[in-house]
C-alpha positions in Angstrom: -14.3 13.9 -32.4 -11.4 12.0 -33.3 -11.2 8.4 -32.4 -7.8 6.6 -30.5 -7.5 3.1 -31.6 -6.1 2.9 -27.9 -9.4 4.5 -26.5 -12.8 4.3 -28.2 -14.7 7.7 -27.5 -17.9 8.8 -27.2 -20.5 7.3 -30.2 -21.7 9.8 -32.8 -25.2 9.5 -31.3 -23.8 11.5 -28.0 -21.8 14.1 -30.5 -24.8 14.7 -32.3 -27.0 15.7 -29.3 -24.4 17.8 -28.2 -22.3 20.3 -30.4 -22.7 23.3 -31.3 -26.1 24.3 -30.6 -28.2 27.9 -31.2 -30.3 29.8 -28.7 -33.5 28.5 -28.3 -36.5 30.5 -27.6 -39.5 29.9 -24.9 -42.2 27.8 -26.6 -39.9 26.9 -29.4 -40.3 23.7 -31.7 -39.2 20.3 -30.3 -37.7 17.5 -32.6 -36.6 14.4 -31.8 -35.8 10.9 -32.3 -37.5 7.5 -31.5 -36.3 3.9 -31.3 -32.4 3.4 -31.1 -32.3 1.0 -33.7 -34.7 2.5 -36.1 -34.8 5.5 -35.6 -37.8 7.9 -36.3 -38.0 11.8 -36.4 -40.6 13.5 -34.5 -41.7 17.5 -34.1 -44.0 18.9 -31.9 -44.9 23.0 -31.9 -44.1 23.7 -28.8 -41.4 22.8 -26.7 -42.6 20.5 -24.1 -43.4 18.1 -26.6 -47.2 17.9 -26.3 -49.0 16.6 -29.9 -45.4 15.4 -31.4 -46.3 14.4 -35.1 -44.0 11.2 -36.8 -42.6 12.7 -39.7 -40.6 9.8 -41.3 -37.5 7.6 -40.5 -34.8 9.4 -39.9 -32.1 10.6 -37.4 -30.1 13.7 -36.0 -33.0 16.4 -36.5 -31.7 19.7 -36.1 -34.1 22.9 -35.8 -34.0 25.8 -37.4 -33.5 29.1 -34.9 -36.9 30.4 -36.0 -38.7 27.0 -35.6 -40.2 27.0 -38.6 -38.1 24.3 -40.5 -36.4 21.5 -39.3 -33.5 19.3 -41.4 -32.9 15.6 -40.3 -30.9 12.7 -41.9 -32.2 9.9 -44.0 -30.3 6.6 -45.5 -31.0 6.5 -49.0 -29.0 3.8 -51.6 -27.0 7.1 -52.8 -25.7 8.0 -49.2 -26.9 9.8 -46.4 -29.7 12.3 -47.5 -30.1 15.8 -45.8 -33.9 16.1 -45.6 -35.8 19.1 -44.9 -39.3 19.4 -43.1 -41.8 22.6 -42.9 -43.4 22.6 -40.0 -46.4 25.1 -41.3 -46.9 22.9 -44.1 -45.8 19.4 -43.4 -44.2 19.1 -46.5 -40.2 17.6 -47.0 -37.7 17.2 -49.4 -34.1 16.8 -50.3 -31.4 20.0 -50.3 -28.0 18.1 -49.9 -26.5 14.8 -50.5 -24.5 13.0 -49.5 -24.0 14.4 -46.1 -21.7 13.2 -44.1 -20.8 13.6 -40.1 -23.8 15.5 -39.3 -22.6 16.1 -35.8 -20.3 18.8 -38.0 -23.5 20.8 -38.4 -24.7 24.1 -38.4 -27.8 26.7 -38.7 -27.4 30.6 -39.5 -29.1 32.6 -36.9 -31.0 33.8 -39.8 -32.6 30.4 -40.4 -32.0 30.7 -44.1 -28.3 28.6 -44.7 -26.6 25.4 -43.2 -23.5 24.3 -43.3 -22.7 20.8 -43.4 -20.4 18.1 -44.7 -20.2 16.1 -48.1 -18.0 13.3 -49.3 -17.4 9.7 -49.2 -17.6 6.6 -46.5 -14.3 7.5 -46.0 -11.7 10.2 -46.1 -11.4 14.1 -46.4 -14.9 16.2 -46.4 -16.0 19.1 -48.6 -17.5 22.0 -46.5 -20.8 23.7 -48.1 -23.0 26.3 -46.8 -26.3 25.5 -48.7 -29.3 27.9 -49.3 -31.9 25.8 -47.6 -34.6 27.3 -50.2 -33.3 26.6 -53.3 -30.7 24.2 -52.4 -27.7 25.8 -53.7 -24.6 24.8 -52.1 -21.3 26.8 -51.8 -18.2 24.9 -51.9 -16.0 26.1 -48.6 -12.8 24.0 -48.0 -11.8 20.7 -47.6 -9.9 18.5 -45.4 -10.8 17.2 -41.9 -12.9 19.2 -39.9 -13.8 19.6 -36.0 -16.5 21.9 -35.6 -18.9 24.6 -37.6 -20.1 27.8 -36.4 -21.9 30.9 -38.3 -21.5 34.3 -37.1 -24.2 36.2 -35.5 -25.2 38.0 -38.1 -25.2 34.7 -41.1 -22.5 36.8 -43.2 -19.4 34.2 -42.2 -18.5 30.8 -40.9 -16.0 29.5 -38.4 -14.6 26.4 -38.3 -11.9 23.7 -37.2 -9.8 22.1 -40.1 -6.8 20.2 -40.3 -4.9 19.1 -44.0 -4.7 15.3 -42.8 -6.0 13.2 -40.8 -4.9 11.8 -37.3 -5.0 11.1 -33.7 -5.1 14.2 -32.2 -6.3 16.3 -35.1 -3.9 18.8 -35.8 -6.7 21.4 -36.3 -6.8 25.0 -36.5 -9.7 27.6 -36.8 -10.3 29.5 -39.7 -13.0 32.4 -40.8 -14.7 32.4 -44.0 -16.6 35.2 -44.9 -19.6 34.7 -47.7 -19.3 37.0 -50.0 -15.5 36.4 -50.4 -13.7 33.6 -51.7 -10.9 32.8 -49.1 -10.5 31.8 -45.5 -8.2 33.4 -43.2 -6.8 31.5 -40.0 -7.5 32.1 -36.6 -5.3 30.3 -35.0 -2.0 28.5 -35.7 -1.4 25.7 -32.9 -2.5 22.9 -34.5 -4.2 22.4 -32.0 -7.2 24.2 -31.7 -11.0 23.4 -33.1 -14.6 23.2 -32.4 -15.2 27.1 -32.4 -19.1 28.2 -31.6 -19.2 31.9 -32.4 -21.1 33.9 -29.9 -23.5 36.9 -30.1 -21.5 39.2 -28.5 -18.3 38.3 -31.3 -16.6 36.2 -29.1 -15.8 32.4 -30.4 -15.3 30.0 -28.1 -12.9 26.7 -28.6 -11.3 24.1 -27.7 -7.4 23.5 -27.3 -6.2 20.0 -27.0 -3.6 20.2 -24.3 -1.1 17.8 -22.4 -1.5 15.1 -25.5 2.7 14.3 -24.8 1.9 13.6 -21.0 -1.1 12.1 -21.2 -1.9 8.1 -22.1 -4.5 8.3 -23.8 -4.4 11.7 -26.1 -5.1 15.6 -24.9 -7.6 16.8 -23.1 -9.9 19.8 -23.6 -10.4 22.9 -22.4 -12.1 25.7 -23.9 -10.5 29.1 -24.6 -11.7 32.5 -26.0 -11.0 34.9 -28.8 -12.0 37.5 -30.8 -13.4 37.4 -34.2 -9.9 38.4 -35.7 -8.4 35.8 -33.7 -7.1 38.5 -31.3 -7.6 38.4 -27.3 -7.2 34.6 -27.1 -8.1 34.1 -23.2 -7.9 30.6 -21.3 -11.4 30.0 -20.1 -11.7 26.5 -18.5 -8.9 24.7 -16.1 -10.9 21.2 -16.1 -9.7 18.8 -14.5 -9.8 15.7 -17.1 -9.5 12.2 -15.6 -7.3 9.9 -18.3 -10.2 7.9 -20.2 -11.9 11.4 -20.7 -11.5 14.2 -22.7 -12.7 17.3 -21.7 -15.4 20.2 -22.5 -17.2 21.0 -25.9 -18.8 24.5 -26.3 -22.6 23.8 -26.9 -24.8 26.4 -26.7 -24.7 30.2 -25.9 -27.3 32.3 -24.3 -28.3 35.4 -26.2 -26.8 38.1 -24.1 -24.0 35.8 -24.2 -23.6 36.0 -20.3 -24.5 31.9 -19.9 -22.1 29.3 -21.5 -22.9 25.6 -22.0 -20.4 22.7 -22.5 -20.8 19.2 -22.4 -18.0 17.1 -20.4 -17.6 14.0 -23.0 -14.8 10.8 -23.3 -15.2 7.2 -22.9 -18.8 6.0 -21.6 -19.2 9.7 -20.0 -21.0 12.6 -21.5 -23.1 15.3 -19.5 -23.6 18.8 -19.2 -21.7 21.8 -17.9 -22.7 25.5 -17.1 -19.8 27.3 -18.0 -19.5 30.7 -16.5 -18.1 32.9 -19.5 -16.1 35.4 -17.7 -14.8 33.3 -14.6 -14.4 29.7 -16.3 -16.2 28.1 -13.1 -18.2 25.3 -13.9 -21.4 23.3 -12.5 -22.6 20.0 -13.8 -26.0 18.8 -14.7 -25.2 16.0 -13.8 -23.9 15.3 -10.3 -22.6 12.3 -9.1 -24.0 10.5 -12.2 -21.4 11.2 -15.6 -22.5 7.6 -17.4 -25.8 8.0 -17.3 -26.6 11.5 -16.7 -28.1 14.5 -18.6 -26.6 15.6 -21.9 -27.4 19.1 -22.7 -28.3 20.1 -26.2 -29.5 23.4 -26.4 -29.9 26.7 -24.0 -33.2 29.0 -24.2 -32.5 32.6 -25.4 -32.6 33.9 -21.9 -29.7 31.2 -20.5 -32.2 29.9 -17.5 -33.0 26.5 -19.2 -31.0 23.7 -21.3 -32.7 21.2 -23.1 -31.5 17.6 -23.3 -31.7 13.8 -22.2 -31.2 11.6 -19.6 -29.5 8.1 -20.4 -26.0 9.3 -21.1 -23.3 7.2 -22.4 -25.8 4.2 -21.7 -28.7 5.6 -23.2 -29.9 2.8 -25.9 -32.8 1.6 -23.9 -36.2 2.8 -22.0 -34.4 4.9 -19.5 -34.0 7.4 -22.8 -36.0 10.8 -21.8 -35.9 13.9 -22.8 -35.6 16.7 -20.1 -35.1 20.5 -19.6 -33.0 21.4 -16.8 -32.6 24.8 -15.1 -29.3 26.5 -16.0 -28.5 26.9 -12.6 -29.2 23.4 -11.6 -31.7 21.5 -10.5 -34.4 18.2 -10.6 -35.0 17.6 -14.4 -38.3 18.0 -16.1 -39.1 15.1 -18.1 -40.9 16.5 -21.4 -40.4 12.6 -23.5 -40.3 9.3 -22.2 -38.2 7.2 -24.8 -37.0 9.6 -26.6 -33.4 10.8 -27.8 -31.0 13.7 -29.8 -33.6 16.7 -29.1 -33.5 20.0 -30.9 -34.8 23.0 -30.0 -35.4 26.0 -32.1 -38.4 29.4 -32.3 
């Protein structure tokens, strides 16, 4: 998410816990992280988090929709270090380096690619989708990017880019299949971004709205379209108060009938079920937007999100990570003092 110098946004450790996330099953894999300030992966085979097992400092783990592999970022002298851990056999090593913005992440529903960002401390990123086996990486695009999706069946990737940087990104969406060589564009707004492909073919976004009537920049809401770009449909009409920003596609069910969003902007960042053929919404959250539930990831079957409690203010012992029905509902703590969850199996 771009960054105001008028309004300082949500920190990367909310982003991370909340874009574009893939189905997770019933008694998937759990990782997470420990400690704020030093932060320390853990994984657990199952997902209530019973017998977690420290695997190493890191940060940002991210599960693999089978469950059987998780990736997770590590500082190294170099740069950031994409890391990857086997669950069956405990072992982990390096596939990509150095990565960069790894809230701009994502898995194939096959479990076998990620795409993910490479570059330096400052400036324009380099795309790759990278083979997590043999660590081959394939050069994309370059430029600024908001947002990274794979299509249901692993053969393309969507994804947000704009040719410079700036406050509001002037973004569009563009589809790149694998076995070609070129990208075609989606949209052409400038002003769209953050696509999550779903598994029905519909990819939903964000447009940045109202940014020459409002203060503080645009706000969100999230659209859909089809996966030529055709059919764009208004989804969302969120009200955005002016220090916040608006909804981010998270997570979609597999039958693609349950939708969830998080509501993010400055010191606010919860969870929304979004209905995705009426646009109504319902937050996780009620009455409580600071230090409320941020949703990560929704089980295969829509009825339960995964995510923790703490919100904007979460550095500190009220960190926990929760499930929460879909619906709505009392959370279930599954991790007292723990953080950026990912489910995946």
């Amino acid at each position: 998410m771009p960054i105001s110098s008028k309004l300082k946004l949500i920190p990367a450790l909310l982003l991370v816990a909340a874009l574009l996330a893939l189905p997770a099953a019933a008694g998937a894999t759990l990782a997470y992280d420990t400690n704020v300030f030093h932060p320390h992966i853990w994984v657990a085979k199952n997902d209530n988090g019973k017998g977690a097992k420290a695997i190493g400092a890191g940060s940002n783990a991210k599960v693999a929709p089978n469950g059987e592999l998780v990736v997770f970022e590590r500082e190294a002298k170099k740069g950031p270090e994409m890391k990857l851990y086997d669950v069956a056999t405990g072992k982990t090593k390096t596939i990509f380096s150095p990565w960069r913005e790894s809230y701009s992440f994502a898995w194939s529903p096959d479990s076998t690619m990620v795409a993910a960002l490479r570059g330096g401390e400052i400036g324009s990123r380099t795309l790759y989708v990278v083979d997590v086996e043999t660590g081959k990486a394939t050069k994309i695009a370059t430029g600024y990017f908001d947002g990274i999706s794979f299509s249901p069946d692993s053969k393309e990737v969507a994804f947000g880019l704009a040719a410079a940087e700036s406050y509001p990104l002037r973004s569009d969406i563009y589809r790149y299949p694998l076995a070609g060589n070129a990208a075609h564009a989606l949209t052409h707004d400038q002003v769209s971004g953050y696509p999550l492909w779903g598994p029905t073919g519909q990819i939903v976004f964000v447009k940045q709205l109202g940014a020459k009537q409002r203060q503080y920049g645009p706000k969100n809401d999230l659209f859909l379209m089809n996966a030529n770009g055709k059919g764009v449909k208004r989804l969302t009409h969120t009200k955005v108060d002016p220090l916040t920003q608006g909804l981010y596609p998270t997570a979609w069910s597999a039958s693609g009938k349950q939708l969830l969003a998080e509501y993010g902007g400055q010191d606010t960042s919860y969870a929304v079920a979004v209905n995705p053929k009426t646009g109504a919404e319902k937050s996780l959250s009620p009455g409580n937007t600071e230090t409320g539930f941020v949703g990560v990831a929704l089980t295969s079957n829509g009825k339960t999100v995964l995510g923790y409690l703490g919100g904007y203010e979460g550095p500190g012992s009220q960190l926990k990570i929760a499930s929460v029905p879909y619906k709505g509902g009392k959370p279930k703590i599954l991790v007292s003092g723990g953080f950026s969850p990912s489910w995946g199996g």
